[in-house]
C-alpha positions as semicolon CSV with decimal commas, in nm:
position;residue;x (nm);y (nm);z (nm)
1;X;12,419;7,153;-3,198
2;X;12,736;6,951;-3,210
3;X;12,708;6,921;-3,572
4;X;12,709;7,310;-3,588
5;X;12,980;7,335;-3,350
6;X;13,203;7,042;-3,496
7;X;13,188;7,235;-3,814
8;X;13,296;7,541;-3,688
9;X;13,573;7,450;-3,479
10;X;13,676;7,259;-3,860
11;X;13,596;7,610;-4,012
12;X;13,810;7,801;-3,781
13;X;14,080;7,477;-3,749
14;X;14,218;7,380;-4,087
15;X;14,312;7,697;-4,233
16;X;14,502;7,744;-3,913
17;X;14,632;7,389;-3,949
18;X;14,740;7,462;-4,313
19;X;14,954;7,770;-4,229
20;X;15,164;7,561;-3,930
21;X;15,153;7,249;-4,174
22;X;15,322;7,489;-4,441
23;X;15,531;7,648;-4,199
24;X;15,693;7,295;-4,074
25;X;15,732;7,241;-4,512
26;X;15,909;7,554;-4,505
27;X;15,740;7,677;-4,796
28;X;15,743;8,026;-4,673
29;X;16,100;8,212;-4,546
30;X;16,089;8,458;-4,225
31;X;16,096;8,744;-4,467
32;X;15,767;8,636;-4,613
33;X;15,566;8,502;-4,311
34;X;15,652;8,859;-4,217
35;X;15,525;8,988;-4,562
36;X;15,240;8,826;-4,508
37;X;15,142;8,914;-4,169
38;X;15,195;9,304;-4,294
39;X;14,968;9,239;-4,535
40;X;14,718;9,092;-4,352
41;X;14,729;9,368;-4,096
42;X;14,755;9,672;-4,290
43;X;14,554;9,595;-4,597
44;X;14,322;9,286;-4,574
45;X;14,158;9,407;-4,184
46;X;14,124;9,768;-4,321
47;X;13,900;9,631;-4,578
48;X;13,737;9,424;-4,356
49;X;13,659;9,700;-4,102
50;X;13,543;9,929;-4,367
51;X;13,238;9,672;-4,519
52;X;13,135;9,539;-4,195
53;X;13,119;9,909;-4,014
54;X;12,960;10,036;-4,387
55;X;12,687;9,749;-4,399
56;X;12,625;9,799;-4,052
57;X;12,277;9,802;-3,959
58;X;12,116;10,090;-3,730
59;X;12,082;9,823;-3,444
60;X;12,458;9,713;-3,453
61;X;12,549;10,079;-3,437
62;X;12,356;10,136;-3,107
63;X;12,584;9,873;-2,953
64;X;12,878;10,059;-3,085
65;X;12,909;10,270;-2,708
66;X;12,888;10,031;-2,478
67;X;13,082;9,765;-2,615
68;X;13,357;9,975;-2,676
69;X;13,319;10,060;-2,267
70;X;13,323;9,718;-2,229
71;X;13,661;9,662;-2,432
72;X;13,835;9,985;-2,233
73;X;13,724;9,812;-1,881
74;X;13,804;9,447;-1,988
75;X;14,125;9,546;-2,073
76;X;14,167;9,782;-1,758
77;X;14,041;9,490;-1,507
78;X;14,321;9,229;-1,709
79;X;14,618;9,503;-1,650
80;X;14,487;9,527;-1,283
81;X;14,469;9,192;-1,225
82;X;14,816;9,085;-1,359
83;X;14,995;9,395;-1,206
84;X;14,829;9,229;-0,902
85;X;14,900;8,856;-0,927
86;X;15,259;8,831;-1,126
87;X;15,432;8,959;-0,807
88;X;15,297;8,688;-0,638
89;X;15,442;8,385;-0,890
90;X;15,769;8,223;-0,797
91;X;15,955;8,325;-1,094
92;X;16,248;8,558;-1,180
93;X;16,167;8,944;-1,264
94;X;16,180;8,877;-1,655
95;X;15,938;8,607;-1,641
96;X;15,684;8,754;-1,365
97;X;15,674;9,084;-1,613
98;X;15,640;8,848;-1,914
99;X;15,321;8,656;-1,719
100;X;15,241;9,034;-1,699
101;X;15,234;9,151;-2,037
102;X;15,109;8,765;-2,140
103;X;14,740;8,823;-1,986
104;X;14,648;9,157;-2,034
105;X;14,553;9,174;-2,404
106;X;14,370;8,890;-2,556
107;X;14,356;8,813;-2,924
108;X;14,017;9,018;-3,005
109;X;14,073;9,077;-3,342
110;X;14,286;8,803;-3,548
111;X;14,123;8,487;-3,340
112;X;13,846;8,654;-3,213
113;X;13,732;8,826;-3,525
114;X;13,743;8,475;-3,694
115;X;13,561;8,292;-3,370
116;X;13,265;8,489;-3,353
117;X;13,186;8,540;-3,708
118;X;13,233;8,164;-3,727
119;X;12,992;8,085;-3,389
120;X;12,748;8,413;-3,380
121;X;12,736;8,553;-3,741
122;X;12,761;8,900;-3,917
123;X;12,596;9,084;-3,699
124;X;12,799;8,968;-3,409
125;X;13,106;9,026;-3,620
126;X;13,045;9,393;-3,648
127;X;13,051;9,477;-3,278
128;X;13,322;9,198;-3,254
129;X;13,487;9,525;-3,456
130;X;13,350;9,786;-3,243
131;X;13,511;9,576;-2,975
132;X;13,878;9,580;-3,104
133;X;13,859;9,936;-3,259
134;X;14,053;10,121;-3,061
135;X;14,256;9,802;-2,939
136;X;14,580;9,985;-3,032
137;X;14,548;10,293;-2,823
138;X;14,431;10,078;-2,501
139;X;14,644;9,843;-2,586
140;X;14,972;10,086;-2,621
141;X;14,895;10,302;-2,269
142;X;14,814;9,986;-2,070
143;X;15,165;9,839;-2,210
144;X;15,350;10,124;-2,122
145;X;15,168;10,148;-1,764
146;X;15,289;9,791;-1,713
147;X;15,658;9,889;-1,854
148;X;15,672;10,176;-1,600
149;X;15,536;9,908;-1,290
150;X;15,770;9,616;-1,400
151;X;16,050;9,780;-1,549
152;X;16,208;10,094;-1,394
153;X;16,561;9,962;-1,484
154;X;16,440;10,024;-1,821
155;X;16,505;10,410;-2,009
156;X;16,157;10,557;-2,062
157;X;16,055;10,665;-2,369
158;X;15,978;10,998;-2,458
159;X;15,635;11,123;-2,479
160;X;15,672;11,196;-2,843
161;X;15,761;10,773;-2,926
162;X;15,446;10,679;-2,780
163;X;15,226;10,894;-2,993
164;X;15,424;10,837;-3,318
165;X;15,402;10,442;-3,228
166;X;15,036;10,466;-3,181
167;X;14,966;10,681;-3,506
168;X;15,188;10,440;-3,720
169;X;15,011;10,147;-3,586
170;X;14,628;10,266;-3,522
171;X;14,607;10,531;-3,759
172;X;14,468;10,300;-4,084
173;X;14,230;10,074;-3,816
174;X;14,065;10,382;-3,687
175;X;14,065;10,632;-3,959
176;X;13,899;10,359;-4,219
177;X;13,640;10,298;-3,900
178;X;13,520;10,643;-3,873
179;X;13,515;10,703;-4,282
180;X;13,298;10,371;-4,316
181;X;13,086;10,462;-4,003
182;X;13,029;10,828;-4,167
183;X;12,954;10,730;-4,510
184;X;12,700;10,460;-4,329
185;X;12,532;10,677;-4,107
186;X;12,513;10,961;-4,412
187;X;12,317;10,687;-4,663
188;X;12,623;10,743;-4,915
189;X;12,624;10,478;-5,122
190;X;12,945;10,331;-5,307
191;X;12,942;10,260;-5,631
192;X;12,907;9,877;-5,740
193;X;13,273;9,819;-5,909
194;X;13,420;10,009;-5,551
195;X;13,212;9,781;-5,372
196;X;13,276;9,489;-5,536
197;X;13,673;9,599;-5,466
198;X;13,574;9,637;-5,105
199;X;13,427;9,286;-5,077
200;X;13,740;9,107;-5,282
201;X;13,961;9,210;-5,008
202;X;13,770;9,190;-4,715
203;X;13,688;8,821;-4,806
204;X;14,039;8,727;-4,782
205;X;14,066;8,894;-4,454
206;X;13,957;8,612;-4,205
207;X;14,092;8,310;-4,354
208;X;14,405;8,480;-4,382
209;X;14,386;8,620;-4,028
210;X;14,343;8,250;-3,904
211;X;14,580;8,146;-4,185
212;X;14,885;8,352;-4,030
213;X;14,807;8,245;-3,688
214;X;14,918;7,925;-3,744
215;X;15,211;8,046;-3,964
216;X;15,315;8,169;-3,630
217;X;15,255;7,908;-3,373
218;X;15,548;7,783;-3,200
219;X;15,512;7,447;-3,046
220;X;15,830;7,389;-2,854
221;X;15,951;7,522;-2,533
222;X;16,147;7,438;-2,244
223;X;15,971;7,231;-1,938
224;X;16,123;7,432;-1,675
225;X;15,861;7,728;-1,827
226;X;15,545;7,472;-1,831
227;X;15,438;7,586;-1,486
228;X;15,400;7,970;-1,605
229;X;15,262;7,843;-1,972
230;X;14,966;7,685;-1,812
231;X;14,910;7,934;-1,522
232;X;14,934;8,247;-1,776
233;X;14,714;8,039;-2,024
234;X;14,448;7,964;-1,742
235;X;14,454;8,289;-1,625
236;X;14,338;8,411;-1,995
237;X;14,110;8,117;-2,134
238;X;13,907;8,015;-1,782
239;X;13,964;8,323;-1,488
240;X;13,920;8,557;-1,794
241;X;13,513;8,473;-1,767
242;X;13,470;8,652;-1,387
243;X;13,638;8,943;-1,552
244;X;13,405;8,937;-1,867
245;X;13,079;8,875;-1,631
246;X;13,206;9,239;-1,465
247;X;13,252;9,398;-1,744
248;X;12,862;9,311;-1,869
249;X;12,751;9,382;-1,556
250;X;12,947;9,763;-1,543
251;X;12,842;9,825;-1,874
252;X;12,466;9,721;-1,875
253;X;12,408;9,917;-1,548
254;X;12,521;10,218;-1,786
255;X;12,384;10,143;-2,140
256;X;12,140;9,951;-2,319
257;X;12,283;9,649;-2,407
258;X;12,141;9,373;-2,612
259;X;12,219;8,991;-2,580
260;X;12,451;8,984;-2,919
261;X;12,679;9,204;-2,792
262;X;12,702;9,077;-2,443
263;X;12,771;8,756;-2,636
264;X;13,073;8,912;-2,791
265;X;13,207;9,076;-2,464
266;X;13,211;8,721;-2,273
267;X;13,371;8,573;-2,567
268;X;13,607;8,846;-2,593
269;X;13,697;8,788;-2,268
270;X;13,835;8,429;-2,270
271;X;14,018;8,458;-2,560
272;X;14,410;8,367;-2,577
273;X;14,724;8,546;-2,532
274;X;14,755;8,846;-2,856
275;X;14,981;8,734;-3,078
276;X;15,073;9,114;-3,092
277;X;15,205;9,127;-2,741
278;X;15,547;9,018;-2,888
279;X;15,545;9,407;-3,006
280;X;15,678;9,492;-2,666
281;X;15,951;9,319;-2,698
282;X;16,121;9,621;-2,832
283;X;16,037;9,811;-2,521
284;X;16,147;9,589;-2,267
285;X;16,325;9,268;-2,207
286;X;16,063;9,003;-2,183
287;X;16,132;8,631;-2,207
288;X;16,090;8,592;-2,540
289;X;16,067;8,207;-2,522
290;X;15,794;8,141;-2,257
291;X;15,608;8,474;-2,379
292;X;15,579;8,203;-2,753
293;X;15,505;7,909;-2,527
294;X;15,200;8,115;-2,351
295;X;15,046;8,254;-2,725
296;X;15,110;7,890;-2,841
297;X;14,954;7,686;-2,557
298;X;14,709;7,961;-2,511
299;X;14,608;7,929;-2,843
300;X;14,563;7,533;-2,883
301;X;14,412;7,521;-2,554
302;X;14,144;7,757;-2,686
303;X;14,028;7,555;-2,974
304;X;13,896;7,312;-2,666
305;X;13,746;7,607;-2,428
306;X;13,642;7,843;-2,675
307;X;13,309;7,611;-2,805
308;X;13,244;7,499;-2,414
309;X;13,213;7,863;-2,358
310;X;12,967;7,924;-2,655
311;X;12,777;7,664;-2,495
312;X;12,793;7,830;-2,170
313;X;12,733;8,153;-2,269
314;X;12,422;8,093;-2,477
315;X;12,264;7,929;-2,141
316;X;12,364;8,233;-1,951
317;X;12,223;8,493;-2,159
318;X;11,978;8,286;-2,360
């Protein structure tokens, strides 16, 4: 078993490894560790969503209700819980709503995608993308309900710029989930070239994923922010399990739900700071320097916590 899990942690590791190490080189410039990212984002996880959600078998797609519940109240119990303790750190305004907007959304889809295929398989990779499927919606009104709590200084936006923010950013994700889950559920079979089209893209998808993370980790920060770094990074990778064991609890007094998928929602659950949470940086002023320290130190942090909880989680639910 620590064979297995050395070899993941390698598998999930060095590609992340390579992107920093090429990102200290300098091989890439901003403009295309940006182009990349876009690509990866709005082309490469697309294709991945459309195979996995196409190939899905009739079991994964009986998970697909509840563990989408279980995404909705994960990420409702982390916005409750930081609206709750963030007024209670000794910190200025900007960095208590920073902390704030830090802990709510986890990286479910570019780490976690790449985690639990790595420690759980396919099949725990497709409700790994029921999971994150409607991440942007959730993720975009639990945002703005934190803007509106932490930042009434700010000017609100109009109605109108949240729905054209969500359509331009989870109108691919979703619409390319529903066409794959229709064609799957209809028997319509593609044919083999389009397949084999599918499959070239969606292969690059992960190691790419974990490829850009570490094109984007940022090592350095000030000391004077430590304190907040490890509190917000805590909060996510250990307290995050009470709010996962909730969630599975909710959920299975509601649905069905097999051990796979209650799997994925634990894991889900301790996962580190999103990497996309620098997205509301546009919307209000957060401290752009601590918020990198917490996805950074979050992040490393996680390639020690994330196996122990494997380990954990496979005794718990056997």
């Amino acid at each position: 078993m620590n064979h297995d899990l050395l070899r993941t942690m390698l598998a999930i590791l060095l590609p992340i490894a390579f992107g920093w190490l090429l990102k200290k080189a300098r091989v890439f410039r901003e403009n295309e560790v940006a182009a990349l990212r876009k690509f990866v984002v709005r082309i490469a996880l697309p294709f991945l969503i459309f195979q996995n959600l196409y190939r899905a078998d009739v079991e994964s797609l009986r998970q697909a209700l509840p563990v989408i519940v279980g995404f909705v109240l994960l990420t409702a119990l982390y916005t409750a819980a930081a609206l709750l303790v963030s007024p209670l750190l000794k910190a200025d305004d900007g960095q208590k709503l920073t902390f704030a907007f830090s802990v709510f959304a986890g990286n479910y889809a570019f780490l976690g995608w790449g985690v639990i295929a790595a420690f759980f398989g396919a099949a725990a990779l497709t409700r790994a993308v029921f999971f994150s499927m409607f991440f942007w919606p959730v993720f975009l009104t639990c945002g703005f309900l934190l803007r509106r709590r932490f930042c009434l200084v700010c000017e609100r936006e109009p109605t109108a710029g949240f729905f054209r923010v969500l359509a331009r950013n989870a109108g691919v994700p979703i619409g390319t989930a529903v066409a794959a889950l229709a064609l799957n559920i209809a028997g319509i079979g593609l044919p083999g070239f389009l397949g084999d089209f599918v499959s070239q893209f969606a292969a690059l998808a992960i190691p790419l994923i974990l490829f850009a993370i570490g094109q984007n980790l940022v090592l350095l920060m000030p000391a004077a922010r430590l304190r907040l770094v490890l509190a917000a990074s805590f909060f996510r990778l250990a307290g995050g399990f009470v709010l996962g064991l909730a969630t599975v609890a909710v959920i299975c007094l509601l649905f069905a739900v097999d051990d796979m998928s209650r799997r994925v929602i634990l894991l889900q659950a301790v996962m580190p700071t999103a990497t996309m949470t620098t997205f509301f940086g546009e919307y209000v002023p957060l401290d752009e320097q601590l918020l990198s320290g917490i996805i950074a130190v979050s992040t490393l942090l996680s390639f020690v916590t994330l196996p122990l909880w494997v380990l954990a989680i496979n005794a718990l639910v056997g």
